[in-house]
C-alpha positions in Angstrom: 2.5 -29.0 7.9 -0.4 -30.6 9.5 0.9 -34.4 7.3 4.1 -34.0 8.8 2.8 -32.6 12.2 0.4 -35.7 12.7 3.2 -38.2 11.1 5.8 -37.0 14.1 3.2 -36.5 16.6 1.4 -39.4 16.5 4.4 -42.0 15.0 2.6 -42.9 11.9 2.4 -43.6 8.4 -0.8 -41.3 7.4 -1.5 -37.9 8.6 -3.8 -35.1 7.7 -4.3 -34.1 4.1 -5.4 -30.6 4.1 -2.5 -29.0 3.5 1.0 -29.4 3.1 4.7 -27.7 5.1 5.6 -25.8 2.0 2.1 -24.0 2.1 3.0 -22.9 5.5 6.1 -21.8 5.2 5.6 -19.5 2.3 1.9 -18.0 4.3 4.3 -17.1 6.8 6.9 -15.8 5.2 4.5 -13.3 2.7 4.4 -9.7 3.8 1.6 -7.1 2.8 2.5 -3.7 4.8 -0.5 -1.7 6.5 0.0 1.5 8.2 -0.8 5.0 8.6 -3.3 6.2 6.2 -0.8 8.6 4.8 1.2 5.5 4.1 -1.4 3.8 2.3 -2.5 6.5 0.9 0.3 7.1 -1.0 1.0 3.3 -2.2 3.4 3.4 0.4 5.9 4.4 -1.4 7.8 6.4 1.0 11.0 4.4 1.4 13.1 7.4 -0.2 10.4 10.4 0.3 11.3 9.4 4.3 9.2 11.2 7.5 6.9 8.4 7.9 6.8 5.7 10.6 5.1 3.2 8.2 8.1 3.3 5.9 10.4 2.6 9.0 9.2 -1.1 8.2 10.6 -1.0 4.9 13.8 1.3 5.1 14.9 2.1 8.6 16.8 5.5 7.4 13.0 6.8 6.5 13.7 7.9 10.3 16.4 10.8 9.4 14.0 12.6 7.5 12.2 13.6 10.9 12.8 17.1 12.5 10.4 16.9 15.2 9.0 14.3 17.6 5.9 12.4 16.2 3.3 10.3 17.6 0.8 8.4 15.4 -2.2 6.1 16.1 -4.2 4.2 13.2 -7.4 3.1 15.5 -9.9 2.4 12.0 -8.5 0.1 9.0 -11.9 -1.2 8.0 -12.0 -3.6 5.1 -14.4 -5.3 3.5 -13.4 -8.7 1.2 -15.3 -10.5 -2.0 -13.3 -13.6 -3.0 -14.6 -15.8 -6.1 -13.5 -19.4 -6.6 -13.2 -22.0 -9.2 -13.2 -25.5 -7.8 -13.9 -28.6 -10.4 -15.3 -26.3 -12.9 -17.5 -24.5 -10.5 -17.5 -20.9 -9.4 -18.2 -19.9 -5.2 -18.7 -16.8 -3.6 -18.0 -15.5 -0.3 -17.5 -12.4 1.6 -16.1 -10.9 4.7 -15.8 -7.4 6.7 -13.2 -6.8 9.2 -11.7 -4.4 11.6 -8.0 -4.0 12.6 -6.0 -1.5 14.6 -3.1 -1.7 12.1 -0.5 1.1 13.5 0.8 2.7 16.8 4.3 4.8 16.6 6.5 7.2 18.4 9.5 9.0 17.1 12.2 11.0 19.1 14.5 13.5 17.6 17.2 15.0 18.6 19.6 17.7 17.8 22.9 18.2 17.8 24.7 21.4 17.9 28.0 22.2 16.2 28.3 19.2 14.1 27.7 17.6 10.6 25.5 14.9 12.1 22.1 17.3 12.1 19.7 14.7 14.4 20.0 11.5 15.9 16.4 9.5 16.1 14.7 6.7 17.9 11.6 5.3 16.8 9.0 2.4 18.7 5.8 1.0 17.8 4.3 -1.4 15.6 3.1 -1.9 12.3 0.6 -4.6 10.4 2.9 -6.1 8.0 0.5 -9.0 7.2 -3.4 -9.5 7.5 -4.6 -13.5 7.2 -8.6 -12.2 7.4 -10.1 -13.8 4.4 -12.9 -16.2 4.0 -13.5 -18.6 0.5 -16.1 -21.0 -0.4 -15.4 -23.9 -3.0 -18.0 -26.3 -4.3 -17.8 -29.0 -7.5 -18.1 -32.4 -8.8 -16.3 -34.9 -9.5 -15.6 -39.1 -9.0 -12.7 -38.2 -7.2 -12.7 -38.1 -3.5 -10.3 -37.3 -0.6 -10.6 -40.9 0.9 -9.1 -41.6 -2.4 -6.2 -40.3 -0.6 -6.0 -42.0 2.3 -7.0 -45.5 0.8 -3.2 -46.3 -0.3 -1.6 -45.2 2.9 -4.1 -47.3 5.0 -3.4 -50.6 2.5 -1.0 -52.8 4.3 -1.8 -51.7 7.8 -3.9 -53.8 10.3 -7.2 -52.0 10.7 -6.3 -52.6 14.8 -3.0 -50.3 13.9 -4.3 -47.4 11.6 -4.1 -43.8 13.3 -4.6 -40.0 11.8 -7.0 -39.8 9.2 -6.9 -43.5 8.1 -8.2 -44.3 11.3 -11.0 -41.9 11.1 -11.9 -43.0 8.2 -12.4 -46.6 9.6 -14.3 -45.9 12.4 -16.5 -44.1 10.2 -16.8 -46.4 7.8 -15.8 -44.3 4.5 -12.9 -47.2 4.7 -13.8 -50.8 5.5 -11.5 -54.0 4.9 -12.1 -56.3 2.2 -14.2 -59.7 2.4 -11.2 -61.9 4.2 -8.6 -59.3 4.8 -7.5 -57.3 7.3 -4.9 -54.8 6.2 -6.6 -54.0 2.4 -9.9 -51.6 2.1 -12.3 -50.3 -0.2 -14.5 -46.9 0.1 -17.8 -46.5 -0.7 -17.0 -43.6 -2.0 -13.8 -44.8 -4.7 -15.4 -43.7 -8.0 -18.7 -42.7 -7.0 -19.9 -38.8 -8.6 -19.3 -36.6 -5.3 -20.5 -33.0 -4.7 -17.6 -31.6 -2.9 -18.3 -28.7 -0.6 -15.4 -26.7 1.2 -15.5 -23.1 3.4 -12.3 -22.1 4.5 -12.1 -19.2 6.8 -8.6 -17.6 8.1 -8.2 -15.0 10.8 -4.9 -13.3 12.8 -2.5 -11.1 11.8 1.3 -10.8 11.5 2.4 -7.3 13.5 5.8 -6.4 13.7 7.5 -4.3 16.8 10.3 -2.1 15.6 13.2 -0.4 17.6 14.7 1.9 15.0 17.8 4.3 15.5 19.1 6.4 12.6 20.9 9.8 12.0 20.8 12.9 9.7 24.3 13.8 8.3 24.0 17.3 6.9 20.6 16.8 5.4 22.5 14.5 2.6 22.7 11.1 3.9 20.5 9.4 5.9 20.8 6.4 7.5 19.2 3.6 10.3 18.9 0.5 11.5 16.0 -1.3 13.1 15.2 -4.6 15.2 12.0 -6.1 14.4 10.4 -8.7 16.8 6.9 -10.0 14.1 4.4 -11.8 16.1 2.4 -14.3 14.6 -1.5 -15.2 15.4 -2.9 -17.3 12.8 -6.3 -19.6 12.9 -7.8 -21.9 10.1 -10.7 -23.0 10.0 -11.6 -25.6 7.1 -15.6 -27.2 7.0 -15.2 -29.7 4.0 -17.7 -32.0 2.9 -18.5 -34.9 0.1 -21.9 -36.2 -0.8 -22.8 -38.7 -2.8 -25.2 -37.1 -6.4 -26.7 -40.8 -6.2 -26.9 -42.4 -2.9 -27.7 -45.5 -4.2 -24.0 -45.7 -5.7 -22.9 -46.1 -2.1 -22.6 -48.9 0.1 -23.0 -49.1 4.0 -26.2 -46.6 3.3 -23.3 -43.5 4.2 -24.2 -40.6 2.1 -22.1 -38.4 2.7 -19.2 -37.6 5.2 -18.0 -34.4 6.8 -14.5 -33.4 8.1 -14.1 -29.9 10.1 -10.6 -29.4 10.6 -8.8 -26.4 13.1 -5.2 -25.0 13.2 -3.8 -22.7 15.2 -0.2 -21.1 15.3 1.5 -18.6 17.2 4.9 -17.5 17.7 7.0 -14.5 17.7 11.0 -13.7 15.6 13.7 -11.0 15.0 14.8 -9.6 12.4 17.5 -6.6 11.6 16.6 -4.0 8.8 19.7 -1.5 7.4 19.0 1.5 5.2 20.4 4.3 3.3 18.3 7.6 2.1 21.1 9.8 0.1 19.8 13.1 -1.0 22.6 14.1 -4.4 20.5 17.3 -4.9 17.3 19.2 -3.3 14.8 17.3 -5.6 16.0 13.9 -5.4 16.6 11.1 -2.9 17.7 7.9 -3.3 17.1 5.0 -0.9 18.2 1.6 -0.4 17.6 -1.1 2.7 18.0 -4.7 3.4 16.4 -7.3 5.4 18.0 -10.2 7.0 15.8 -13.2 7.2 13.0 -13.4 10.1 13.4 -16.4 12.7 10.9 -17.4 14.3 11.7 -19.7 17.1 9.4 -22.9 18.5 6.1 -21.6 15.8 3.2 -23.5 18.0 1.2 -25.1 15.9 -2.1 -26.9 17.5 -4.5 -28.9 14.9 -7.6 -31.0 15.5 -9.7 -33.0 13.1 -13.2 -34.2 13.5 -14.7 -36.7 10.9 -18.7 -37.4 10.3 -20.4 -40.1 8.2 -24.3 -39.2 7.5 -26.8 -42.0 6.5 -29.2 -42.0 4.2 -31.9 -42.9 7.2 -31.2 -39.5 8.2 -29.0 -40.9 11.5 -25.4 -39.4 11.9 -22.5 -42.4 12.9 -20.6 -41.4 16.1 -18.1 -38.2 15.5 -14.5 -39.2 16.0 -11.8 -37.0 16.2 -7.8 -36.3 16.6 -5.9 -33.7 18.5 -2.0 -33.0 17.8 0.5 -30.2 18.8 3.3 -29.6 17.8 6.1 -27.3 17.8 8.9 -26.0 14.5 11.0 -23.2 13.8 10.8 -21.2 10.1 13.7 -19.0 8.7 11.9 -16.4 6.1 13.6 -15.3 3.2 15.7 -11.9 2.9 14.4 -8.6 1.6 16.4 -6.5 -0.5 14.5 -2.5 -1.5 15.4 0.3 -3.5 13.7 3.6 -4.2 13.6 7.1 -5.3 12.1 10.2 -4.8 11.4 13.0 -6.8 10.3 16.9 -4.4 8.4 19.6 -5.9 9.4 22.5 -4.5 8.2 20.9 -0.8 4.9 20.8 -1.9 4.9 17.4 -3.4 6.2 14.1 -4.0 6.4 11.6 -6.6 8.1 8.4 -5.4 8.9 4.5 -6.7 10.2 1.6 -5.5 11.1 -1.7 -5.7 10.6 -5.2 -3.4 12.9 -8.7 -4.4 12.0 -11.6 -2.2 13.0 -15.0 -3.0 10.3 -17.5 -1.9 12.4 -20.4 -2.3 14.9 -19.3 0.3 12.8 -20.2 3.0 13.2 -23.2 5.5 11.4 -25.3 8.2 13.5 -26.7 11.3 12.4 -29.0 14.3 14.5 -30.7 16.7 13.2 -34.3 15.7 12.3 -33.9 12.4 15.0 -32.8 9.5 12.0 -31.5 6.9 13.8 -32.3 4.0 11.3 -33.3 1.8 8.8 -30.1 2.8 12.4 -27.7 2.1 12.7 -29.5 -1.0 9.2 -28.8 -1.7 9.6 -24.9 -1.4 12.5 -24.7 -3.3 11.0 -26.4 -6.3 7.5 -24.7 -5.8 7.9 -21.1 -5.3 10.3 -18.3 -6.8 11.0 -15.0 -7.0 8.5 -12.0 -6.2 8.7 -8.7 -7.6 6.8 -5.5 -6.2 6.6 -2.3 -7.6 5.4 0.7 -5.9 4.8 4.5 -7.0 3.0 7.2 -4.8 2.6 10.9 -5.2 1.4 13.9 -2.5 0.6 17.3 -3.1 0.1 20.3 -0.8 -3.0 21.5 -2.6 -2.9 24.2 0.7 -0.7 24.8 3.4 -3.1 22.4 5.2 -4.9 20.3 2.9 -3.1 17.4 0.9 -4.2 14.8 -1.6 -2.6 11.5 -2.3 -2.5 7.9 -5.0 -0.5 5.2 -5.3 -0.2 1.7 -7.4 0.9 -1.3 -6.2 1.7 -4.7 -8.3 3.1 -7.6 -7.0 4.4 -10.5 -9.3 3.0 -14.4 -8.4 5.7 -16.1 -6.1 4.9 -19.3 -8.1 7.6 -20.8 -10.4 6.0 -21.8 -13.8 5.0 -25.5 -13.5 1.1 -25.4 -13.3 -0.3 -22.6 -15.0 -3.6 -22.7 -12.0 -1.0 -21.6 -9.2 -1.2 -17.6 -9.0 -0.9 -15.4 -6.0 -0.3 -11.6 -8.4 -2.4 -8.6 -6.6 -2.3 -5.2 -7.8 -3.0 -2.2 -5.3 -4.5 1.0 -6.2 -5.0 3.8 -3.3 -6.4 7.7 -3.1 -6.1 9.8 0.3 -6.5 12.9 2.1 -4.7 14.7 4.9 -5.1 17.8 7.5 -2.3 19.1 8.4 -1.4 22.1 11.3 1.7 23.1 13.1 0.8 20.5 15.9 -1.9 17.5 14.9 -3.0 16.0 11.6 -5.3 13.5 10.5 -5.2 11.4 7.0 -7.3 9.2 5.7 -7.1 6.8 3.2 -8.9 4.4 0.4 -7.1 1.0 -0.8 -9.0 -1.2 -3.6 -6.8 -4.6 -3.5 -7.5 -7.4 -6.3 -5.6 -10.7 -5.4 -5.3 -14.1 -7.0 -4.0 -17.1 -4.8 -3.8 -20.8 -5.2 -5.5 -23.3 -2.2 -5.4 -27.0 -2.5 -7.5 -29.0 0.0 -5.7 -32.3 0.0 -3.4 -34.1 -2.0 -3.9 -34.6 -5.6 -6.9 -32.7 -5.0 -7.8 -30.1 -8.0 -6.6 -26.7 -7.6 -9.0 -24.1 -5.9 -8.5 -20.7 -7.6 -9.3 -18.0 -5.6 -10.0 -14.6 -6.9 -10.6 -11.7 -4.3 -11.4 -7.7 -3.8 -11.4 -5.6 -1.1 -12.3 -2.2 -0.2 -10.1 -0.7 2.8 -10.9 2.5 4.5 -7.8 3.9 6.9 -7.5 6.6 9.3 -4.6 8.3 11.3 -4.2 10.9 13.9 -1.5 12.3 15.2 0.8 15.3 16.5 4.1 16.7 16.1 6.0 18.4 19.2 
């Protein structure tokens, strides 16, 4: 996004090289629910099971399960995040804590007297359905370096007319014209052994507000609809630097060069969810919802780049740096769920269901720039996902209630580079209190991830692997 950004923004022929428009569109696009802790305690599996305002993100007719009005209030998801890296043969490690406020809801029954429609129900709050707190560190070696990359888009410009990172580079001097030229360069740094040095740190959240309106039909068929409005904060932070193992190898005395590069995005979209919950006999329920795809409209996306040469006399050149905003619209893919349910007697539940998205359905827009090569880009890159979830509760008392779940999800990736992998599995235990009026659950999530990250073009693959530990708490009351 940032190439294409800087390319439009700036009417050039070089941009920034940190990261590409189908990248963005698919972090976008990727959902990872939060909630209640009963929700995640349960590997939020509820889509069939129903009566939770977590699972109104999922399946809308989770709403007709409610016989009473409900409020609930997550104020503690604390997680804490180790991610491991292999970058040019050589592994990194980071971690990260963090602390999110991940759920807020209010449901509304009503019933209706004299008639096979039991309750009508309006729900409103929010829900977490994406978390972008993470931090990575990536070091290695290798004769391959990013001006390496910007070398052939700055050959056949006039040094005078170079701009985004070519012109950086120049007026750094990691690109310098050769003897009797001036639209041709060389790098001091163009097959020289480099120690490459990278800490990426992402923060912001995707949180989704939900109007949802369902209906009970003589506790058999259940069914609802829900707006969602997802607002996007996002922030990227990328420190990435390449020194020289001999410094002698270099020319101009540079030893090294820094870049530190910042993007920011916000926005907000709509979507429309459907569901069905249909209950065939007292231990079973079925469920099944769709999505439509989310639009977000005019996605704000503001990037600046700084660039550093150091000398080996120990004095820094003169910082030079680039600002660009810019403005796009993104069209997620569609969702499709099913599920099932199975009741014990109403003392417990064992549920399971299933997530398709299709990666490759989604698509960048702008008014002045048609994106067809960064479309073409996710359609060839990134595939289908599956997700399976299974959860169970038990009533252990009348009050007292113990929950699991499992989650897997498969790698979005199509199969043509073995090093791109974004799979997770999700494994979850909780406990609740429950009384006629209030209840509190909490809940423990143990997430391990693998994801992909390339730096710049034709850089090497940076493979991430992470695990975090999540803690979750909910209160709430019934009246």
């Amino acid at each position: 996004m940032k190439r294409i950004i800087t390319s439009i923004a700036m009417l050039c022929l070089f941009g920034a090289i940190f990261a590409q428009g189908d990248y963005e569109a698919f972090r976008f696009s990727q959902i990872e629910y939060q909630g209640t802790a009963r929700y995640m305690g349960a590997g939020g599996a509820f889509s069939a099971t129903g009566g939770e305002f977590s699972a109104l993100s999922v399946n809308p007719a989770a709403i007709g399960l409610y016989k009473r009005h409900e409020a609930t209030f997550t104020p503690l998801s604390l997680a804490f995040t180790n991610n491991n890296s292999l970058y040019y043969g050589t592994s990194g490690y980071s971690q990260k804590a963090k602390y999110t406020v991940p759920q807020c809801g209010l449901v509304i029954t009503n019933h209706i007297e004299n008639s096979n429609w039991n309750y009508w129900h309006f729900g409103f709050g929010y829900n977490r359905i994406m978390d972008y707190n993470n931090t990575f560190r990536a070091t290695g070696s290798t004769d391959f370096s990013m001006v390496d990359v910007i070398l052939p888009r700055a050959n056949g410009t006039v040094y005078s007319a170079l701009t985004g990172d070519a012109s950086l580079a120049f007026s750094t001097w990691l690109i310098d014209t050769v003897s009797g030229t001036n639209n041709l360069y060389r790098s001091p740094f163009s097959d020289a052994e480099l120690n490459h040095d990278a800490l990426v740190k992402t923060s912001g959240a995707m949180d989704e507000i939900s109007f949802t309106f369902g209906g009970n039909y003589n506790d058999k068929l259940f069914l609802g609809g829900s707006i969602g409005v997802p607002v996007l904060s996002y922030k990227e932070v990328i420190s990435y630097a390449e020194s020289a193992t001999d410094s002698a190898t270099l020319a101009k005395g540079i030893a090294s060069f820094q870049t530190n590069s910042t993007q920011q995005n916000s926005s907000a979209g709509i979507n429309l969810k459907l569901g069905v919950i249909y209950q065939p006999v007292s231990f079973l329920r079925l469920g099944a919802s769709f999505q439509t795809p989310s639009y977000f409209w005019k996605i704000k996306d503001s990037y600046r780049r700084d660039m550093i040469s150091y000398y080996t006399n120990g004095k820094d050149s003169d910082t030079w740096s680039y600002d660009n905003n810019y403005r796009f619209s993104l069209t997620t893919p569609l969702k499709f769920n099913v599920s099932a349910a199975f009741l014990i007697q109403k003392r417990a539940f064992f549920s399971a269901e299933y997530d398709f998205i299709d990666y490759s359905m989604a698509k960048l827009y702008a008014d002045d720039y048609a994106f067809n090569s960064e479309n073409e880009a996710i359609d060839n890159k990134y595939g289908i996902c599956h997700t399976l979830k299974v959860g169970a509760e038990v009533n252990v008392t009348s009050k007292f209630l113990l929950r699991a779940g499992y989650n897997y999800k498969t790698s979005p990736y199509k199969n043509f580079d073995s090093k791109y992998d974004a799979s997770a599995h999700y494994g979850s235990v909780g406990v609740g209190i429950r009384t006629q009026y209030v209840f509190f659950d909490m809940a423990y999530v143990l997430k391990y991830s693998k994801d992909s990250f390339r730096l710049y073009e034709n850089d090497d693959v940076i493979s991430t692997r992470g695990l975090s530990h999540r803690i979750v708490a909910t209160i709430g009351c019934k009246f």
